[in-house]
C-alpha positions in Angstrom: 0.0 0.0 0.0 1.4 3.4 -1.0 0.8 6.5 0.5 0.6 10.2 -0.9 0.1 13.9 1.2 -2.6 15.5 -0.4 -4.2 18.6 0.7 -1.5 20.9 0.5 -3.5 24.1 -0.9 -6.3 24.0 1.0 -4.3 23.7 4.5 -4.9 20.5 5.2 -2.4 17.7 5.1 -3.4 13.9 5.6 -1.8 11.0 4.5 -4.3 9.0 1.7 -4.1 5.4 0.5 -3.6 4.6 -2.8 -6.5 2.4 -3.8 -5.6 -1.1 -4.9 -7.9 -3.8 -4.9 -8.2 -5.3 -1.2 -9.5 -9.0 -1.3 -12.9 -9.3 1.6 -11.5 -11.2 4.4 -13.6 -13.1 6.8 -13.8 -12.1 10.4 -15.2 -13.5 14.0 -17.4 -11.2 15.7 -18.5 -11.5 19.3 -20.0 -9.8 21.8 -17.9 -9.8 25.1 -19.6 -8.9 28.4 -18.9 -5.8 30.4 -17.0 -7.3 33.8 -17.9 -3.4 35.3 -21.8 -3.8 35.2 -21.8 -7.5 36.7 -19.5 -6.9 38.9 -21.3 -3.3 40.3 -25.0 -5.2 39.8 -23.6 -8.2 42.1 -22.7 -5.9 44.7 -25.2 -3.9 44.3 -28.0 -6.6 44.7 -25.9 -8.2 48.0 -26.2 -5.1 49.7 -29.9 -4.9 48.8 -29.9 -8.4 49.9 -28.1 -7.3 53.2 -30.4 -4.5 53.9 -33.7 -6.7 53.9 -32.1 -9.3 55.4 -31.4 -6.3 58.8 -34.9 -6.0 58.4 -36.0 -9.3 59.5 -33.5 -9.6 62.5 -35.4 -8.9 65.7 -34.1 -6.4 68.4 -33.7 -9.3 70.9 -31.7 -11.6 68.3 -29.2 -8.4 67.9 -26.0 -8.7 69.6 -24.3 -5.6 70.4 -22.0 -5.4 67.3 -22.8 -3.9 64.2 -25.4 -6.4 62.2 -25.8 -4.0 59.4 -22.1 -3.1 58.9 -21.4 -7.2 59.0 -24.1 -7.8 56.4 -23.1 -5.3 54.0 -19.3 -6.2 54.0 -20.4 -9.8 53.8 -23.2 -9.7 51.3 -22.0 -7.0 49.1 -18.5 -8.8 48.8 -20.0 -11.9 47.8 -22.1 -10.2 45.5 -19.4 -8.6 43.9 -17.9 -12.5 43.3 -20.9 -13.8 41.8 -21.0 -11.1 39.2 -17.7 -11.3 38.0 -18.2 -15.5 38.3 -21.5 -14.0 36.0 -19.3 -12.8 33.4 -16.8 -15.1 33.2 -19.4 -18.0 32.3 -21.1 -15.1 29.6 -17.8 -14.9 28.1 -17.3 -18.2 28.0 -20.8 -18.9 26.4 -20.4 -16.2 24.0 -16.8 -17.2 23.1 -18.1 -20.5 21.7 -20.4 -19.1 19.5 -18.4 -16.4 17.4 -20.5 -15.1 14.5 -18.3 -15.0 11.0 -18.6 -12.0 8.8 -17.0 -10.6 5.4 -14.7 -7.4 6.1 -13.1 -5.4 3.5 -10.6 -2.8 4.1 -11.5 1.2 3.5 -9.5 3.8 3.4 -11.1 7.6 4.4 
């Protein structure tokens, strides 16, 4: 592939490809999960878990240390494990099933 500068009167100077005939090649496309949003959803729904979970603890069954505090940390943290275990086993499924697709190359 050769390249020419063109654009030289009018200011603007890019770098173009010649044009050549480029032969359609094919490609695998799939869709990869976002590790960020299970991982923030699986910590999200342990502390939602933890929070009605507080709700059902009577006052006699409480113990002077903080239930609440021990939930959270507890549920939230094994929340946030689930949802990236989540994503691992959606990438894993979605890696099997790669879709194939003809690509060409364009130059701008």
């Amino acid at each position: 592939m050769f390249f020419h500068f063109s654009g030289f009167e009018s200011g603007y100077i890019g770098a173009v490809a010649d044009k050549k005939s480029e032969k359609p090649e094919q490609v695998e496309i799939r869709r990869a999960p976002k590790v960020l949003a299970f991982t923030l959803t699986g910590a999200a729904i342990g502390l939602i878990a933890a929070f009605v979970l507080n709700l059902f603890i009577t006052d006699e069954a409480r113990s002077n240390e903080n239930v609440l505090g021990l939930l959270l940390v507890a549920l939230g943290s094994l929340g946030l494990g689930l949802g990236v275990a989540m994503a691992i086993a959606v990438d894993l499924i979605s890696s099997r099933k790669p879709k194939s697709a003809t690509a060409s190359k364009t130059s701008n």
